[in-house]
Backbone as CSV, one residue per row, in Angstrom:
resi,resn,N_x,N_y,N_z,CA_x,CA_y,CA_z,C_x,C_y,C_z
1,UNK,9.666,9.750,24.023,10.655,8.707,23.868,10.093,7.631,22.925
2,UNK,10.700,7.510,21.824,10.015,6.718,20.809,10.760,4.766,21.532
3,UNK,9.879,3.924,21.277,10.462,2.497,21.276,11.176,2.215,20.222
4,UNK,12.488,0.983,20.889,13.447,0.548,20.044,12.720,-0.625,19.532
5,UNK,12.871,-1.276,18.240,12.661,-2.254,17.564,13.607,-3.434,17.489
6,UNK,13.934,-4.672,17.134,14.654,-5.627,16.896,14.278,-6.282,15.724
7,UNK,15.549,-6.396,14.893,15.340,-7.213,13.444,15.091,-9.029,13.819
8,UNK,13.919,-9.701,13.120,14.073,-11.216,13.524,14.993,-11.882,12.511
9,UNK,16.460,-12.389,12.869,16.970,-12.757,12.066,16.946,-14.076,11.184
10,UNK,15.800,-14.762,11.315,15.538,-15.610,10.707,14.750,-14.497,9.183
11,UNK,13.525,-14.247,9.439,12.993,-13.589,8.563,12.977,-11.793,8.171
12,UNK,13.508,-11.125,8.882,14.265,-9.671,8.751,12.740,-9.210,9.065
13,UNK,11.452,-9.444,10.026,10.504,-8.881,10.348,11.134,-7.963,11.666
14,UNK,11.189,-6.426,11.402,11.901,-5.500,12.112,11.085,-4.666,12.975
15,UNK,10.080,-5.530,13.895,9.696,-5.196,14.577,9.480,-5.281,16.456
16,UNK,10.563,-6.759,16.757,10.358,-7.060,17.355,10.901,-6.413,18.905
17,UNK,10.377,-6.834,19.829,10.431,-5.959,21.252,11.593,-6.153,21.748
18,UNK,11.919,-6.958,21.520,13.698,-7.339,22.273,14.918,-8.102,21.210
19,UNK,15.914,-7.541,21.938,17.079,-8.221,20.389,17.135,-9.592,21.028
20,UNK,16.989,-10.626,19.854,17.464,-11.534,19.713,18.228,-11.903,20.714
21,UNK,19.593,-11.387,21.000,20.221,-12.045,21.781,21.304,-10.369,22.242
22,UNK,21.494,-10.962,23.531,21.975,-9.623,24.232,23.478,-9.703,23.975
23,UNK,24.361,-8.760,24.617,25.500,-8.843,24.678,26.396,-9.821,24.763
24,UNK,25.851,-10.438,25.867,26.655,-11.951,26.874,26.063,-13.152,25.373
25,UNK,25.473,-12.680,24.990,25.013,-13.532,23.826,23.506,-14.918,24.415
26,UNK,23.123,-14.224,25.611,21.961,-14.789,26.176,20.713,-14.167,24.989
27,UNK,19.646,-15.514,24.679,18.532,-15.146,23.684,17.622,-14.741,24.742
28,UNK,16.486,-14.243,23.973,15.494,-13.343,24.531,14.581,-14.178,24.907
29,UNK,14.025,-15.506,24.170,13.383,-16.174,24.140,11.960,-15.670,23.108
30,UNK,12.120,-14.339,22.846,11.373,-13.389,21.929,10.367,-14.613,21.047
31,UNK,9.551,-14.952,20.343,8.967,-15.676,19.337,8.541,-14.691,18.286
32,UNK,9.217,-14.616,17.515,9.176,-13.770,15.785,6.991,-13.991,15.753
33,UNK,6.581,-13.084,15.901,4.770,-12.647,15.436,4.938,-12.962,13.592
34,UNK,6.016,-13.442,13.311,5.616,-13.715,11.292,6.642,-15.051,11.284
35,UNK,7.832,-15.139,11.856,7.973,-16.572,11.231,7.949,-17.611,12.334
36,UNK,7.242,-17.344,13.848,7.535,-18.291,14.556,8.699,-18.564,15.292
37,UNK,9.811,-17.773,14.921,11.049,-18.549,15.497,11.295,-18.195,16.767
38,UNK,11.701,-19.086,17.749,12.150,-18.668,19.502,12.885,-18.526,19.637
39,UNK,13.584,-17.016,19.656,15.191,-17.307,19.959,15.933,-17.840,21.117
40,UNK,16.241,-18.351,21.409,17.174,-19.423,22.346,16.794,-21.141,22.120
41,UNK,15.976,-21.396,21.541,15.981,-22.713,20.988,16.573,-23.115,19.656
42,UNK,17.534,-22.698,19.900,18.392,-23.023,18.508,19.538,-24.029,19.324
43,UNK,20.391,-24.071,17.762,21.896,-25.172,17.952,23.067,-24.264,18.487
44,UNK,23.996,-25.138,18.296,25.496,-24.383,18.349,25.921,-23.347,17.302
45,UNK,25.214,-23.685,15.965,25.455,-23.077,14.928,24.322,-22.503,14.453
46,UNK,23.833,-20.884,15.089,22.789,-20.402,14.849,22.806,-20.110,13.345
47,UNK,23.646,-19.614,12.614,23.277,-19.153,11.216,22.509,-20.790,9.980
48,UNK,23.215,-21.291,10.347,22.557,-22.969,9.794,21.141,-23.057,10.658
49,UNK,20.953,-22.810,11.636,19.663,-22.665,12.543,18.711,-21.931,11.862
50,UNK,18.976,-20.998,11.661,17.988,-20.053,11.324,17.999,-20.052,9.461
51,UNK,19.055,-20.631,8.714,18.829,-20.863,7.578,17.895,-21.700,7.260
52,UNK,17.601,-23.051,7.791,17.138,-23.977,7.625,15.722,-23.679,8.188
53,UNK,15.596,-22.958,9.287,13.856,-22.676,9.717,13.284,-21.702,8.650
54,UNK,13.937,-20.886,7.954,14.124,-19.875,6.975,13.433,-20.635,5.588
55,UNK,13.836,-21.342,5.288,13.989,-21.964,4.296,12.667,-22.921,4.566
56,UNK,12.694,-23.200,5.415,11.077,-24.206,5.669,9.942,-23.226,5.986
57,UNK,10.138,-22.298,6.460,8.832,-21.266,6.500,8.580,-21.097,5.389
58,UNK,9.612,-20.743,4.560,9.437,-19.961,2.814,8.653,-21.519,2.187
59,UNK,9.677,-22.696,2.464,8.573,-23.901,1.565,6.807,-23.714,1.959
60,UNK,6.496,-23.658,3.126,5.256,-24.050,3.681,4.616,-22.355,3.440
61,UNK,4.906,-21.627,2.659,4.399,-20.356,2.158,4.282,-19.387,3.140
62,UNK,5.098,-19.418,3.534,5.862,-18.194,4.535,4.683,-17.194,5.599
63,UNK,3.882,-18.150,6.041,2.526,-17.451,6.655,2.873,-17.409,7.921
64,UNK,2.004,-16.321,8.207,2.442,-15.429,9.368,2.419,-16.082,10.715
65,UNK,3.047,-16.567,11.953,2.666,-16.986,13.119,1.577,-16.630,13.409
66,UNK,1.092,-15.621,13.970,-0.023,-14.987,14.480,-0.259,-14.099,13.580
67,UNK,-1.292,-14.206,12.629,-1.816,-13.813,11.662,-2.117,-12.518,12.154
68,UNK,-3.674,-12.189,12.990,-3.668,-10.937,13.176,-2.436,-9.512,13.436
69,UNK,-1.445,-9.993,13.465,-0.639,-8.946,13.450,0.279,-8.633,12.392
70,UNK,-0.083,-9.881,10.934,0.379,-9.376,10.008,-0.137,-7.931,9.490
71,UNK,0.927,-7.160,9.113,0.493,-5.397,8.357,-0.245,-5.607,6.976
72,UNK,-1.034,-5.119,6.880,-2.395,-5.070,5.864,-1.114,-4.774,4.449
73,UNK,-0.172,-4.415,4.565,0.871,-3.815,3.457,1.666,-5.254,3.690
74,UNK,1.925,-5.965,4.233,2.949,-6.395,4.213,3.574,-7.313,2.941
75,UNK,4.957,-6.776,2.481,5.527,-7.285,1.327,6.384,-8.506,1.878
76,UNK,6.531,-9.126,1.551,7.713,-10.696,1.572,9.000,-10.414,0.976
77,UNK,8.996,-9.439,0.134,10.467,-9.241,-0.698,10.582,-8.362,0.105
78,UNK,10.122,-7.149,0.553,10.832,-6.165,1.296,11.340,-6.656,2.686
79,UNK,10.675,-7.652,3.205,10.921,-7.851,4.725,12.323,-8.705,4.670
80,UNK,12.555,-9.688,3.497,13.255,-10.534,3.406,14.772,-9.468,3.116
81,UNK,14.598,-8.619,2.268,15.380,-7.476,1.998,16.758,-6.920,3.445
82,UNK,16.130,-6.780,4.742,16.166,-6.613,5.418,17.290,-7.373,5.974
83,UNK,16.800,-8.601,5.809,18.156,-9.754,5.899,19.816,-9.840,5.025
84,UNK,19.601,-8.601,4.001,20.629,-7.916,3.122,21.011,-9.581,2.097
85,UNK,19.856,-9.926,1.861,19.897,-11.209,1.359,19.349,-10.954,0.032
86,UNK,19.937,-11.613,-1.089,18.798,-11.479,-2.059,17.843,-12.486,-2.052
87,UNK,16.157,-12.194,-2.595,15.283,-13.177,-2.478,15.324,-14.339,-3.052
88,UNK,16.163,-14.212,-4.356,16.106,-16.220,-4.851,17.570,-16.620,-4.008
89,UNK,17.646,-15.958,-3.454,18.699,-16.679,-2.420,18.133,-17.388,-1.445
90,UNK,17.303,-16.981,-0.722,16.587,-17.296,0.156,15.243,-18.248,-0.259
91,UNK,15.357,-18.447,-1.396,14.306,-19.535,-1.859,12.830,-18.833,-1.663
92,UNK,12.608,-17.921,-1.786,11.393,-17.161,-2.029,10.697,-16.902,-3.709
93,UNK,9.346,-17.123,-3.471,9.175,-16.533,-4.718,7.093,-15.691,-4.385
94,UNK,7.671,-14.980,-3.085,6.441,-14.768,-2.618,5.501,-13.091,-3.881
């Protein structure tokens, strides 16, 4: 039985142990291992939520929460990719 993964929708790191937010639309409380983010400590208006933490990770050079578990490969355009975003959209220029 292989494990399911979860996309972090702040930064499209597609690894995480639990979705974001369940059915009933309750968060996981999950904390993204690359951009930090907690899901259920957000606003009313998660997509502005997570744009704006998005956008300040990428200013402060988009480094990993817990470093040791960044992937020895890991790309910034591909992960961001993920988010079906393009990267100078997202204010990247990693």
């Amino acid at each position: 039985m292989s494990e399911k993964y979860y996309m972090c929708l702040v930064c499209g790191f597609n690894l995480l142990k639990e979705p974001p937010y369940d059915q009933g639309n309750s968060p996981s409380y999950e904390i993204c291992p690359c951009c930090g983010f907690e899901f259920g400590v957000d606003g009313a208006n998660n997509q502005i939520i997570f744009t704006d933490f998005r956008q300040a990770w990428i200013k402060n050079g988009a480094q990993w929460f817990i470093p040791k578990l960044k992937p020895k490969d890991w790309d910034f355009k591909k992960q961001l990719s993920n988010l079906n975003k393009d990267v100078g959209e997202v204010g990247g220029k990693q």
